[in-house]
N, C-alpha and C positions, 0 to 999 in steps of 0.2 A: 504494500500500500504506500501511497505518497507519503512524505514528512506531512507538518504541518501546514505550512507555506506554499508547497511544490513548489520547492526552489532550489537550487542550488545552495543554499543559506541555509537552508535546512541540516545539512552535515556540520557541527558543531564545529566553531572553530574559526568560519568562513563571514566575509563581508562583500559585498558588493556595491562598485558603485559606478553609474554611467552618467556623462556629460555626451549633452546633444546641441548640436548648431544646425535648428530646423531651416536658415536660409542655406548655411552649406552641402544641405541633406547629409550629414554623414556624422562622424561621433567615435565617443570611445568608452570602453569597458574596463574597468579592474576588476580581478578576484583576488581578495589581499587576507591573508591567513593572518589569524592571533597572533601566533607564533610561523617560524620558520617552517616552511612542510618542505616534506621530501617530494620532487617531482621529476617527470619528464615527458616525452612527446614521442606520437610516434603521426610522421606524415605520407600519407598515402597518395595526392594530388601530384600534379608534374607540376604547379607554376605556384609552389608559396611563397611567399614572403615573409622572412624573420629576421629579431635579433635574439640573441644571447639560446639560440639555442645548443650549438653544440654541445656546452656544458652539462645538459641536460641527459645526455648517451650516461648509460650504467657506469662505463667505465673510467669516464670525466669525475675530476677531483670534488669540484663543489654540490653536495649531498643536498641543498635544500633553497629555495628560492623566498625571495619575500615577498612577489606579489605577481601574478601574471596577467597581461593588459592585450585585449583584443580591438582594434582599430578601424575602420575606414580610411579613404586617403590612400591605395597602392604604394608606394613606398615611400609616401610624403608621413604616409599615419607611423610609421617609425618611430619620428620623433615622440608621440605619445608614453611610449616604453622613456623615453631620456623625461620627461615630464612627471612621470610618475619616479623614476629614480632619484631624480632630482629634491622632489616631496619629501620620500623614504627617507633620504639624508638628512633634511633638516631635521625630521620625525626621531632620530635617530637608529633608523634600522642601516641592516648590511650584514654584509660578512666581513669578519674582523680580520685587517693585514696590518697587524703593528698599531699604529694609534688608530688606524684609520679603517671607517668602515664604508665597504662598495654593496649598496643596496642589488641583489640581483632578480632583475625584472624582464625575465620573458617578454618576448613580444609578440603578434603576426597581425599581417593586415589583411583586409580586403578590399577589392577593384571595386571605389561607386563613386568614379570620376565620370564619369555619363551618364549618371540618375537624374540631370537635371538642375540638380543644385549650385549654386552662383562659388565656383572654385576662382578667380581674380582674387586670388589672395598676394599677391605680388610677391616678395623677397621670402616671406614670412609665412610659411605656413602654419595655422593652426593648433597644428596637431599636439606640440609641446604642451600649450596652456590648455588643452582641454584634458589631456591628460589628466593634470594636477587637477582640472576643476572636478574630473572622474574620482579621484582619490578623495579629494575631502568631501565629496558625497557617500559617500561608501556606508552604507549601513543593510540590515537582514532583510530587509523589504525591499523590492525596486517592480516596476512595471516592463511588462512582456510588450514585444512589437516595436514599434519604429522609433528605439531610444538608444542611447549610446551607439556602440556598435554597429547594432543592427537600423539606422534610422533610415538611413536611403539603400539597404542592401534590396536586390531583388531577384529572383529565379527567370526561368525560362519565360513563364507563362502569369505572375503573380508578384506583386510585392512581398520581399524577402522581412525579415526582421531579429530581434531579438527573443532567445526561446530558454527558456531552463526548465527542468522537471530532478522532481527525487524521486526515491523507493527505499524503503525502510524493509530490512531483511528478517527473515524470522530470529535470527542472532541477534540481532537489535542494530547490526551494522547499519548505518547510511550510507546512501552512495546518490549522487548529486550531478547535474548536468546543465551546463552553459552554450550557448550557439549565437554566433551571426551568421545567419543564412544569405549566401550570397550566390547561390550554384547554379553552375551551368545548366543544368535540366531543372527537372520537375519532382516539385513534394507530391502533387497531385497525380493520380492514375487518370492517363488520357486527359481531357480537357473536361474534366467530369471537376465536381467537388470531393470525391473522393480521397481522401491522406493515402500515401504508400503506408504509412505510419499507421493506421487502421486498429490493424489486430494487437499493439499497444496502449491502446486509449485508456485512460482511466476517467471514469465517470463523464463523460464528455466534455473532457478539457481541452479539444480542437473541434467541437462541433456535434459529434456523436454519427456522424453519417453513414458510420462502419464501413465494411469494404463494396466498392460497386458491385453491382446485380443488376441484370446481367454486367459480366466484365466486357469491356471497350474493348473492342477490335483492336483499336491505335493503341493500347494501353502501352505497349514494348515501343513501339515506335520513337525512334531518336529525335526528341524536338527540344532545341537549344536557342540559346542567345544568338548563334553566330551568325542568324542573319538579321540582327540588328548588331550587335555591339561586337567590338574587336575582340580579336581572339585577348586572351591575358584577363579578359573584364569577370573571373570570378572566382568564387574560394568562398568556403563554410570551413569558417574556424571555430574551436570549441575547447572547452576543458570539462573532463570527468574530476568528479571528488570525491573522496571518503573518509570515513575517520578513523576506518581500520589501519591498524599498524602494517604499512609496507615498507620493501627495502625500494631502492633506488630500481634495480631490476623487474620487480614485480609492481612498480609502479609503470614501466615501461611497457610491461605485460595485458595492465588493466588499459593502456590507451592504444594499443593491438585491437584488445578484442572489443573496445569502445565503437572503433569505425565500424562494425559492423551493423550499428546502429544506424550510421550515416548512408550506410547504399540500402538499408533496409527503409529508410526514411527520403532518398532522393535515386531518381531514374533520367540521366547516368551519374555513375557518381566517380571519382576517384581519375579521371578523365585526364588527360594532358594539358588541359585548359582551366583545370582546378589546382587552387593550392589547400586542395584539404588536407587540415591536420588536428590532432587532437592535443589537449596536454590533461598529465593526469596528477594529480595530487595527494597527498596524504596528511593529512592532518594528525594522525598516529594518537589516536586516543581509546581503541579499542582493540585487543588483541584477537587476529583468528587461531579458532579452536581446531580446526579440522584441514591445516595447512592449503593441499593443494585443491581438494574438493570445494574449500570458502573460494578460495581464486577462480575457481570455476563461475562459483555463482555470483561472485562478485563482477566478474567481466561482463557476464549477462547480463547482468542490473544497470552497467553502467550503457552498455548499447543500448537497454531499451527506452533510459531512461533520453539518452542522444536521440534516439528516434522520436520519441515524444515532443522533446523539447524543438526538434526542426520542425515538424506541426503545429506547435503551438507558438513560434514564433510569426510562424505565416497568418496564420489566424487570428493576432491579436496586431498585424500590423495595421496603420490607420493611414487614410491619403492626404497627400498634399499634392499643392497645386506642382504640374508640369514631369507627375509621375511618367514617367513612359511606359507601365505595365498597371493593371488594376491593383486592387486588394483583395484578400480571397471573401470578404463581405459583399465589396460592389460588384464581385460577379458572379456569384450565388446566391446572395439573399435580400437581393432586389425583385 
């Protein structure tokens, strides 16, 4: 069953917080942990965009990060990760090298420079300060759809957005899920109102539409952006969370078996024109009992919870003027 919240916030430990600039349509996300968590990433797209991820591989020295920030802006939203680093330091987080501490803040972005939104930012791009304005917003509550992150992201056929969903284990583990949808194909089966995401709905937190009946002919059918927007224009970025105790490795594990959330949730996914990626986290507040059998179900819970969360991003996103693709409201439940 969900947390309380169906949030990512929901896994003890966790904050969130997003900054949106409705005239630049685009924005930015933090997930900034209590304490230092153990993390890493695993990316399955051909075209993402990051910083500070290498460190993040099992075998890389630094064990734990302090806040990991997902963007708009293509590799303008960069600067966001230096924005919220920049915070962290005054805040006085980091990893400690002699007096001094280097706050380490993950990054990735996404392509929503053709959404529409007035990018004439001249020398200066945004991205830095909204970062930071993301960071001192950061609290357990935040709203789904077209904010931070997600505010001008969009899919093949719909307005894309911001999405998180939990699931609470019968061990009592959380595991937690964050998205900006910004991907190349489609949430939707065929041009239907139908989710891919369907058969993980809880209680109708994308609608309740269940899966289409009869199934669409076109359902499999390949229909993408590329014939409106340049190749490079998309990526669905995400982080999985938990509380349970992982090592660095089986944190890399849990955001493996996360993506499968993400092709279960979007048709095509993982594409050469996608930089999908996941990161995954630990907050390490609760030990598994049953070693590799909990890593089973914990991998499960966090894709399904990714597959939710990419539905329910869609679904909660809101229009504005000069959209170049609908919302999944104004074209189903008009």
């Amino acid at each position: 069953m969900p947390g309380a919240r169906n949030l990512i916030t929901d896994v003890p430990g966790l904050k969130v917080g997003n900054a949106t600039d409705t005239e630049l349509k685009s924005g930015a996300t933090v997930l900034v942990p209590e304490e230092p968590a153990v993390a890493s990433v695993a990316i399955h797209g051909g075209a993402p965009g990051t910083r500070e991820i290498a460190l993040l591989e099992p075998e890389q020295t630094v064990e734990k990060i302090d806040a990991i920030v997902l963007a708009g802006g293509s590799a303008f939203g960069l600067d966001a990760g230096a924005g919220v680093q920049g915070r962290l330091a005054e805040l006085g987080y980091g990893f400690a090298v002699g007096p001094v501490r280097v706050p380490i803040v993950p990054t990735a972005i996404l392509f929503d420079l053709l959404n529409g939104g007035d990018k004439s930012w001249g020398q200066a791009a945004p991205y830095r300060d909204l970062g930071r304005s993301a960071l001192d917003a950061m609290s357990y509550d935040f709203a789904l759809g077209s904010i931070g992150a997600g505010t001008g992201a969009t899919t093949a056929n719909l307005k894309g957005g911001l999405g998180s969903a939990s699931q609470v284990l019968d061990n009592g583990v959380t595991v937690g899920a964050i998205v900006a949808v910004n991907a190349l194909g489609r949430a939707t089966i065929g041009d239907s109102a139908h989710f891919w995401a369907a058969p993980f709905e809880v209680g109708g937190e994308f609608g309740g539409r269940g899966l289409a009946n009869p199934f669409p002919q076109d359902a499999v059918e390949v229909r993408t952006k590329l014939d409106a927007l340049k190749a490079g224009a998309n990526t669905t970025i995400a982080a999985v969370a938990t509380d349970a105790v992982l090592t660095k490795g089986e944190a890399k594990r849990l955001a493996v078996m996360a993506h499968d959330g993400l092709a279960r949730a979007l048709w095509p996914a993982h594409t050469p024109l996608d930089g999908d990626l996941v990161f995954a986290l630990s907050t390490g507040q609760r030990g598994l009992e049953s070693g590799l059998e909990d890593m089973v179900r914990l991998g499960a819970a966090a894709a399904s919870c990714l597959a939710r969360a990419i539905a329910r991003g869609i679904y909660n996103a809101s229009p504005a003027e000069g959209d170049p693709v609908p919302t999944w409201h104004q074209k189903f439940d008009t």
